[in-house]
C-alpha positions as CSV (number, residue, x, y, z in Angstrom):
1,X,0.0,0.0,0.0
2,X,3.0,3.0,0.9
3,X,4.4,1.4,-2.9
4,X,1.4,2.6,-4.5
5,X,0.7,5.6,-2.6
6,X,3.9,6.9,-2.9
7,X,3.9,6.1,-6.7
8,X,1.0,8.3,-7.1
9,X,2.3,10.8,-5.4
10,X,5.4,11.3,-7.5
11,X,3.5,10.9,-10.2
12,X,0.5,13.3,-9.3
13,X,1.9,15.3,-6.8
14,X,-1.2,14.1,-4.4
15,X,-1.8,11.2,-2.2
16,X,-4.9,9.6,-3.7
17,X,-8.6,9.4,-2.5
18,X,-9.2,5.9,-3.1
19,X,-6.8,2.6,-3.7
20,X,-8.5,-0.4,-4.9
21,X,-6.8,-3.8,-5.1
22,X,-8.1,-6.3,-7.7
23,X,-6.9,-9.8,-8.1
24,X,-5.8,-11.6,-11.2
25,X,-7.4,-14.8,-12.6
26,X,-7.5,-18.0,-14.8
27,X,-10.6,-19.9,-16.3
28,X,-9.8,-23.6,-15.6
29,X,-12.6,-24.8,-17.9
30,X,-15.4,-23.8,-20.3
31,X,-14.1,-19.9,-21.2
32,X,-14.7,-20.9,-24.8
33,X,-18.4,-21.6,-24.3
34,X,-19.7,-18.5,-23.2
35,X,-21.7,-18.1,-26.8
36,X,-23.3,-21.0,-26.4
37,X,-24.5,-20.8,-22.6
38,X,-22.9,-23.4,-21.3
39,X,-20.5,-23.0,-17.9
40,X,-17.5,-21.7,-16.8
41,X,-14.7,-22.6,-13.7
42,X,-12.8,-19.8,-12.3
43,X,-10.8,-18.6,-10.0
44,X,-9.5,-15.5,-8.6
45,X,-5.6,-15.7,-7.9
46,X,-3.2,-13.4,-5.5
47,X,-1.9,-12.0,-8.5
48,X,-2.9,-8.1,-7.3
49,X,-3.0,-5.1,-9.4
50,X,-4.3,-1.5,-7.4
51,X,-5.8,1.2,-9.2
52,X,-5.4,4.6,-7.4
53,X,-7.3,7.7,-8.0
54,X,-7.6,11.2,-7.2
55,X,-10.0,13.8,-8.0
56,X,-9.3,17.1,-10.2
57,X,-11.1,19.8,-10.7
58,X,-11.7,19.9,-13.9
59,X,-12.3,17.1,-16.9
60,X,-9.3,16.1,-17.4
61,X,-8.2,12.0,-17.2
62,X,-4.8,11.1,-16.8
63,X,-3.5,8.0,-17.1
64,X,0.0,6.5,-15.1
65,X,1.2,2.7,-15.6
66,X,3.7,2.7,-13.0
67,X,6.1,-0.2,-13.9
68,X,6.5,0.9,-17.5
69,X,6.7,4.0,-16.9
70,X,3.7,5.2,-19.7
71,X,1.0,8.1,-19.5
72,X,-2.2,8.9,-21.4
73,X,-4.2,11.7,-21.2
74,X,-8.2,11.9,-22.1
75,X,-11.6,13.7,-21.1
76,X,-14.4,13.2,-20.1
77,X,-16.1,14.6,-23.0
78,X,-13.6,13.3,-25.3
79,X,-13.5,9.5,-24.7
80,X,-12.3,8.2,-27.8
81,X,-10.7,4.5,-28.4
82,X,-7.3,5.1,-29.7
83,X,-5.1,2.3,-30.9
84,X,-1.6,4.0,-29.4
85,X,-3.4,4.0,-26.1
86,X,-3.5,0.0,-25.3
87,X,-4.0,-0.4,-21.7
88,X,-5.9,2.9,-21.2
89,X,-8.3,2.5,-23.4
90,X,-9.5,-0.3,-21.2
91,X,-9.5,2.0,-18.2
92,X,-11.4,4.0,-20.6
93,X,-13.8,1.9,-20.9
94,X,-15.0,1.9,-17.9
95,X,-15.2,5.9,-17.2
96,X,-17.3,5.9,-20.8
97,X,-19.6,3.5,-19.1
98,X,-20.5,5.6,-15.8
99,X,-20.8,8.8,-18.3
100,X,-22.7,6.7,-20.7
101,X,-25.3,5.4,-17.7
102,X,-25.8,9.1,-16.9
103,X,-23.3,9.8,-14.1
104,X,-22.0,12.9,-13.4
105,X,-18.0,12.5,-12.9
106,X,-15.1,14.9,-12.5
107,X,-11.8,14.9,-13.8
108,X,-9.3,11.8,-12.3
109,X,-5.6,11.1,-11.7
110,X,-6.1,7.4,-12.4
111,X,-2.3,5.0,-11.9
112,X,-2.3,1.4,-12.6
113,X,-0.1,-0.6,-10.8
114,X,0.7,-4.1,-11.6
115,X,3.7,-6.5,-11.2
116,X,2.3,-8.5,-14.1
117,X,1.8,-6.3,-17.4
118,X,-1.6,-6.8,-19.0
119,X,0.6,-8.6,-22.0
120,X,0.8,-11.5,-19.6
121,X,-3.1,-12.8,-19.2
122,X,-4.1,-14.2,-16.4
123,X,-7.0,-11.6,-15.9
124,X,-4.9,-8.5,-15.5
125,X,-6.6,-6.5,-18.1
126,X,-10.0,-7.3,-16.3
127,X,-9.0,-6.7,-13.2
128,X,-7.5,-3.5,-14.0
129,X,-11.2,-2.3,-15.4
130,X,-12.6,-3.9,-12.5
131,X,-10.7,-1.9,-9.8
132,X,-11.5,1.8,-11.6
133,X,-15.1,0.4,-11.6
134,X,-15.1,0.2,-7.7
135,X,-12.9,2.8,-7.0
136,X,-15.4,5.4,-9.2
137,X,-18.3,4.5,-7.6
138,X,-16.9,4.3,-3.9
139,X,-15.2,8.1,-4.5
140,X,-18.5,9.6,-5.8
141,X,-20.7,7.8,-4.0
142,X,-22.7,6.6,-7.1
143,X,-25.8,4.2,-5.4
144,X,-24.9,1.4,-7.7
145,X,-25.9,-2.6,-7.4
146,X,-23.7,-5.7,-7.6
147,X,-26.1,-5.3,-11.1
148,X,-25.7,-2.0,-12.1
149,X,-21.6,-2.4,-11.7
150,X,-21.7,-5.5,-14.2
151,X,-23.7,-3.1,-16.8
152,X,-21.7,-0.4,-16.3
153,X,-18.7,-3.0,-17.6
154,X,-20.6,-4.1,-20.2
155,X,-21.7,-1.0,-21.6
156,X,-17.7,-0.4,-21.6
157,X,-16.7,-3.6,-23.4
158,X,-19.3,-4.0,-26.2
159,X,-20.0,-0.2,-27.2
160,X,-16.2,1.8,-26.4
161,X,-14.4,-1.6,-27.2
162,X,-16.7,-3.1,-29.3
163,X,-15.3,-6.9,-27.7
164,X,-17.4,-9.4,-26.2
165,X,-18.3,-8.6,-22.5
166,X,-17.8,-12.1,-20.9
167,X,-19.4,-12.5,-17.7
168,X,-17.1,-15.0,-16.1
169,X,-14.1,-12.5,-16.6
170,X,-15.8,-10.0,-14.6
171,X,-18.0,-11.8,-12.0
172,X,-14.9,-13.9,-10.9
173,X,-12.6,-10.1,-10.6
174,X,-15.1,-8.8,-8.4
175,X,-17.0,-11.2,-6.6
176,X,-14.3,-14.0,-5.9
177,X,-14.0,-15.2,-2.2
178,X,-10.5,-16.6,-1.3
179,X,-11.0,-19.9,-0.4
180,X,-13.2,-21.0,-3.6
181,X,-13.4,-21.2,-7.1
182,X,-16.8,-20.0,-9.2
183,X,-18.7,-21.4,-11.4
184,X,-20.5,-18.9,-13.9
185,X,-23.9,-19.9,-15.4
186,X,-24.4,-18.3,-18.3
187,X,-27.7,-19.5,-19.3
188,X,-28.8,-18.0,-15.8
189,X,-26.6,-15.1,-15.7
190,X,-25.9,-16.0,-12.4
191,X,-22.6,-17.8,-10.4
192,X,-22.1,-20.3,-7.3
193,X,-19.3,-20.7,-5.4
194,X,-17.3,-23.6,-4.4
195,X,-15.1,-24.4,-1.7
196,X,-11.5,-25.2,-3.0
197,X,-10.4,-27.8,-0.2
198,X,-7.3,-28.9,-1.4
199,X,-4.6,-27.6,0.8
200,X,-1.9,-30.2,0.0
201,X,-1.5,-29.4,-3.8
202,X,0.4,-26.2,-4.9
203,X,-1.2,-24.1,-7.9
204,X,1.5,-22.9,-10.7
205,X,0.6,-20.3,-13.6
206,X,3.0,-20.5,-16.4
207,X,3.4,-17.7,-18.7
208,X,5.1,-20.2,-21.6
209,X,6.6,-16.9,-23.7
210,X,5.5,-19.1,-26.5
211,X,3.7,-16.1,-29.6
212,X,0.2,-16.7,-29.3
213,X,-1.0,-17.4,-32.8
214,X,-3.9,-17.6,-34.7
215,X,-5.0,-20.7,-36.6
216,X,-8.4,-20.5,-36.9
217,X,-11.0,-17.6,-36.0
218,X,-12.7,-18.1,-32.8
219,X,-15.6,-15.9,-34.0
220,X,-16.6,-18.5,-36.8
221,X,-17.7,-21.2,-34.7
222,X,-20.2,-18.7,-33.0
223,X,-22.9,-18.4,-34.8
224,X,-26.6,-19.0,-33.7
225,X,-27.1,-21.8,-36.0
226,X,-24.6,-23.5,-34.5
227,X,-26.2,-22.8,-31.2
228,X,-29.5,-23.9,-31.7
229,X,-28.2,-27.2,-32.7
230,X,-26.3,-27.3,-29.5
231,X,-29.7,-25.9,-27.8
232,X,-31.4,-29.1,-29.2
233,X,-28.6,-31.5,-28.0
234,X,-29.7,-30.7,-24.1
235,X,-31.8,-32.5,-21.9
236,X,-33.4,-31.6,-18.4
237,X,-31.5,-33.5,-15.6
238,X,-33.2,-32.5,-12.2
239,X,-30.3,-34.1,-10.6
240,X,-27.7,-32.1,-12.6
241,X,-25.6,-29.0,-11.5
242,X,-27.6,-26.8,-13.3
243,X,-30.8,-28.4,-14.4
244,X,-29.6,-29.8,-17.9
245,X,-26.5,-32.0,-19.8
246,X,-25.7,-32.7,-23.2
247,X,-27.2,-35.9,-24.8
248,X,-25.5,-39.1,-24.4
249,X,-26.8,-40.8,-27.6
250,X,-24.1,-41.1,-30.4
251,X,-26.9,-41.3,-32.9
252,X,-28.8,-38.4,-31.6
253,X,-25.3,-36.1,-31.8
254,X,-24.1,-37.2,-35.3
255,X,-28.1,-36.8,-37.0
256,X,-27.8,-32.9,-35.5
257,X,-24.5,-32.0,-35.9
258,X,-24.6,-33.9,-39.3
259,X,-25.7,-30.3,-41.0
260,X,-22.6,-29.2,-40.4
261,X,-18.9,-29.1,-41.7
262,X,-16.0,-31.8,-40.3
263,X,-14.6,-29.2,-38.5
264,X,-17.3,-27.3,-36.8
265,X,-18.5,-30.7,-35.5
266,X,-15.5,-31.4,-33.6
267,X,-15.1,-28.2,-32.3
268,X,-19.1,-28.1,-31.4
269,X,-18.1,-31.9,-29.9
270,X,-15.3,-30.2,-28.2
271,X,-17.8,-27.5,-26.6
272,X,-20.3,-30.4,-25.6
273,X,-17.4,-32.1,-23.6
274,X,-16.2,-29.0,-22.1
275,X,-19.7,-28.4,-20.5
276,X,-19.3,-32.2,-19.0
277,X,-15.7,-31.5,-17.5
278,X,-17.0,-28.2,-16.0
279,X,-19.4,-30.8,-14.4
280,X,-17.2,-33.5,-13.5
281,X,-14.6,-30.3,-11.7
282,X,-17.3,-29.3,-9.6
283,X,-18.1,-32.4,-8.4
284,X,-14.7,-33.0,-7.5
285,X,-14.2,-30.0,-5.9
286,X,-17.4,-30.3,-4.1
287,X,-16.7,-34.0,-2.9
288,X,-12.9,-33.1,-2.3
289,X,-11.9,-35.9,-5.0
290,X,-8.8,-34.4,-6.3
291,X,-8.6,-38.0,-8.6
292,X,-11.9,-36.9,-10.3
293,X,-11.5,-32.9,-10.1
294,X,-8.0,-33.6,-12.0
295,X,-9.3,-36.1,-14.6
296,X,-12.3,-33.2,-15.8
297,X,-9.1,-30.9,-16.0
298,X,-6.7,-33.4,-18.5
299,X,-9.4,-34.1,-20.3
300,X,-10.5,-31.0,-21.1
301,X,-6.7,-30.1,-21.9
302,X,-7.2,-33.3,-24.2
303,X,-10.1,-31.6,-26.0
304,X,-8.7,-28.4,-26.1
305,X,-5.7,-29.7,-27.9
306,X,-7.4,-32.5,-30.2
307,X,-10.7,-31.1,-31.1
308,X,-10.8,-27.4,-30.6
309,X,-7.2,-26.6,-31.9
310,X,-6.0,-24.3,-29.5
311,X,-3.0,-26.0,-27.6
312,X,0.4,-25.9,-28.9
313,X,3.6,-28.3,-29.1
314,X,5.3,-26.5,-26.6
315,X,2.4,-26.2,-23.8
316,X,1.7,-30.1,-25.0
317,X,5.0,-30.9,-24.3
318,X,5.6,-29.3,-20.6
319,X,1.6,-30.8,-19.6
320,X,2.7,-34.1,-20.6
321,X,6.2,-33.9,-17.8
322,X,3.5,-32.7,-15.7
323,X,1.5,-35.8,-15.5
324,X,4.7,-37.7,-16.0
325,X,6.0,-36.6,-12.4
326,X,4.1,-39.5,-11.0
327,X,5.6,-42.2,-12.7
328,X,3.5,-44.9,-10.7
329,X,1.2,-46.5,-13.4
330,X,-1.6,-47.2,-10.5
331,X,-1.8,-43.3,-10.7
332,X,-3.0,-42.8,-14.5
333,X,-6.4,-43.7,-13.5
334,X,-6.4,-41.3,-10.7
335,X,-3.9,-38.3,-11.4
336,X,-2.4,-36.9,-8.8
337,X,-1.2,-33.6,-10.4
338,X,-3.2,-31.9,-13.4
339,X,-2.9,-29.6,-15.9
340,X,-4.3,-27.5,-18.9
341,X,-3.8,-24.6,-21.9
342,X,-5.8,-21.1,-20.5
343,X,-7.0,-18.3,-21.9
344,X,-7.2,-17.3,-25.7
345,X,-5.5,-17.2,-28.7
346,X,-3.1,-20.9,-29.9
347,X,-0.5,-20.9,-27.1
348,X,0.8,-18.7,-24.1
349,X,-0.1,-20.0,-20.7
350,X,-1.3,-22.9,-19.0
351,X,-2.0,-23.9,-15.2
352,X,-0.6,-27.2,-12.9
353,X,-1.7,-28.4,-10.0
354,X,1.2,-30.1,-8.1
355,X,2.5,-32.1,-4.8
356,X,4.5,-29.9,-2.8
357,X,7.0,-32.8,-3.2
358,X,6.9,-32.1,-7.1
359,X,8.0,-28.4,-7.0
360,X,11.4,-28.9,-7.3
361,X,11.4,-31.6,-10.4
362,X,8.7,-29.0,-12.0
363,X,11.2,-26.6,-11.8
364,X,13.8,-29.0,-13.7
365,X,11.1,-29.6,-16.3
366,X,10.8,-25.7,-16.7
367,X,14.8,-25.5,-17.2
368,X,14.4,-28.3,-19.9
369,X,11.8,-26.7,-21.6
370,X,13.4,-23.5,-21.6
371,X,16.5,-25.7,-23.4
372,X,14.5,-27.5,-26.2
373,X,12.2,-24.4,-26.8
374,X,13.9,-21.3,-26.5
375,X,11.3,-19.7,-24.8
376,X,12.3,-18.4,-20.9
377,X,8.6,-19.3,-19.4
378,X,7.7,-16.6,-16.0
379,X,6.4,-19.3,-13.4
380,X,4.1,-18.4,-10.8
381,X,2.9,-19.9,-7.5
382,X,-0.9,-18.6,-6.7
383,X,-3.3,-19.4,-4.0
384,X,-7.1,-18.2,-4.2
385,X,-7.9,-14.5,-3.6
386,X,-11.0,-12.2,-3.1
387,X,-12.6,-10.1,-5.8
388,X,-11.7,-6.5,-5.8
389,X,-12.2,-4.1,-2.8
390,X,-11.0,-0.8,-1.2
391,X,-7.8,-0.7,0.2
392,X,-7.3,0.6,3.8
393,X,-4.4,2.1,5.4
C-alpha cells in the first residue's frame, strides 16, 4: 500500500482518494463456451494489481502505468478509443460507461499498478477495469448494485471496445471469495461458489513466452445456427448441477451436428465435452476428489488440444512432464497432479496443479523446456484470492 501511494504521489503530486486492489485470474474450464450458454470454472488468484485515483477539478483524465513508466491523457467529454493507447483504453472503458449510464463525474488522476503487465493474461486487463469500476463508484458515492456495476462494464466492453463482455471475466474479478473457485452460469446469468479444499496441492501459472497465434478464427464457430443445434442437444437433468446435460446418444449427436462441416463438428463436440468437465470439476471440488477434479481438468486439456485446436507443441510438451512426475502406473487412472492450456488465442499460458514434493522436479522440467524451446517461461505460484475491494491504510 505505501508502494502505490507513494507512486502516485510522485506521479500526481497528491496522495490519492481511493486505492482499490483487484486480483488476477484464470478460467480452468469452459471460457470458450460462453456463446453457447454453457458454464464456466474460475478462479481469482493473489496476483494483485491496485488502481489509485484522485479527484481534479476539472475534466481532465490522466493515465500512469507505474512499472512501465507510460501516460495517457483523455476527457471526459472526449473519450475516444485510440489504438496507441492500449492499456488505457481499457480504463477507458470503464469511465465511458458511468458517463454513458448518466453519471456525473469529475476529472481523475487514475495509476495502474501491476507487477504483471496486462501482455501476460491471467485476468490483469479485467482486473485493471474492475478496480477503476469500484474505486469510481466508492469516490463519488454513485448508489450502484452488484447489477448496475456489471452493466456499467458491459456498456464499456461491447459499445467503447466493441469486444465481447464475458461475464465470467468479470463476476470472478469482483466477486471472488478466497478460499473458492466460481462457477459462472451463463444460461442464468448468475454464479455459485465452491469451496477449494485442497490444501496439499500447490497451484502454478506458467506464462510459456510461447507467440500466441492464430490458426483459426474463434468468432466463426459462434454463430446461432450452430447454437440452436447445440440448444437441441440438451436435456433436463433435475439431478444435474444446473438443471440440464448434453445428450449421451451417439446417434442423436451425429443426426444434429450432421448439417454441419467436419470441422465445426468437432469443435461443437469439443464445446459439448467441455460443459461435461465443467461438471465432473465441480463435483470433485465439491466432494474433495482431487482424482476426479483432475481427470475433468486433463481431459479437457485433451479436448482443447485435439478437437478445438488451441494447444500448442510446446504447452503439450511441458503438460505431458507434468502428469509424468508421478511415474507410478496405478496413478493414470487417478492423477495426482493436473494440468491444462488457459485463456485465448493458440499458445501462451497454462495452469498445474502439483504435490509440494513435485516443485522442485517441475522446476527441472521448466529449465528443460526452456533448453529444447527457446522460450524463458515466468512461473508463478498462486493461491485463491478475493474479488476487488477498497484498500485501507
Amino acid at each position: 500500500m505505501t508502494l502505490v501511494n507513494d507512486a502516485h504521489q510522485n506521479e500526481y503530486g497528491t496522495k490519492p482518494d481511493i486505492v482499490v486492489k483487484s486480483p488476477g485470474r484464470f478460467h480452468l474450464i469452459g471460457e470458450h463456451s460462453w456463446f453457447f450458454k454453457d458454464k464456466t470454472l474460475s478462479m481469482a488468484v493473489n496476483m494483485s494489481v491496485y488502481v489509485s485515483v484522485s479527484r481534479r477539478h476539472d475534466t481532465s483524465l490522466k493515465f500512469y502505468f507505474s512499472q512501465i513508466d507510460e501516460r495517457k491523457k483523455s476527457g471526459l467529454a472526449s473519450l475516444k478509443f485510440k489504438r496507441e493507447d492500449r492499456w488505457a483504453n481499457a480504463l477507458k472503458s470503464v469511465i465511458y460507461g458511468f458517463v454513458s449510464a448518466g453519471f456525473p463525474l469529475m476529472g481523475m488522476d487514475i495509476m495502474v499498478y501491476s507487477d504483471i503487465l496486462p501482455s501476460a493474461g491471467f485476468g490483469i486487463t479485467t482486473a485493471m477495469k474492475v478496480a477503476l469500476a469500484v474505486a469510481v463508484k466508492s469516490l463519488f458515492l454513485l448508489p450502484l448494485s452488484d447489477a448496475d456495476l456489471l452493466q456499467i462494464l458491459e456498456c464499456g466492453n461491447r459499445r467503447f471496445l466493441r469486444a465481447e463482455n464475458l461475464l465470467a471475466d468479470n463476476i470472478t474479478a469482483l466477486f471472488a471469495q478466497k478460499g473458492s473457485l466460481l462457477v459462472t452460469d451463463y444460461f442464468k446469468s448468475r454464479w455459485d461458489y465452491i469451496p477449494y479444499m485442497f490444501e496439499d496441492k500447490r497451484l502454478f501459472l506458467v506464462d510459456t513466452k510461447v507467440p500466441r497465434v492464430s490458426v483459426w478464427n474463434e468468432n466463426s464457430l459462434y454463430e446461432p445456427e450452430n447454437a440452436l443445434i447445440l440448444g437441441d442437444l440438451r436435456e433436463p437433468r433435475q439431478n444435474v448441477y444446473g438443471g440440464w446435460r448434453y445428450v449421451d446418444s451417439v446417434s442423436d449427436i451425429n443426426e444434429e451436428l450432421s448439417v454441419v462441416s467436419e470441422d465445426v463438428r468437432r469443435k461443437l463436440l469439443a464445446i459439448m465435452r467441455e460443459h461435461g468437465d465443467v461438471l465432473d470439476a465441480r463435483e470433485g471440488l465439491e466432494k474433495q476428489d482431487f482424482f476426479k477434479f483432475a481427470r475433468a481438468v486433463n481431459h479437457s486439456h485433451e479436448t482443447m488440444r485435439d478437437m478445438f485446436n488451441i494447444s500448442c507443441p510446446e504447452i503439450d510438451w511441458l503438460l505431458k512432464r507434468v502428469s509424468e512426475l508421478e511415474p507410478n502406473l496405478d496413478f493414470v487412472r487417478n492423477p495426482v497432479t493436473c494440468g491444462r492450456i488457459t485463456g485465448k488465442g493458440y499458445g501462451r499460458c497454462l495452469y498445474a496443479f502439483l504435490r509440494e514434493s513435485d516443485e522442485e522436479a517441475f522446476g527441472e522440467r521448466i529449465a528443460e523446456f526452456e533448453k529444447i524451446f527457446g522460450f524463458h517461461p515466468l512461473v508463478h505460484k498462486v493461491e485463491t484470492a478475493d474479488g476487488a475491494g477498497v484498500v485501507r491504510d
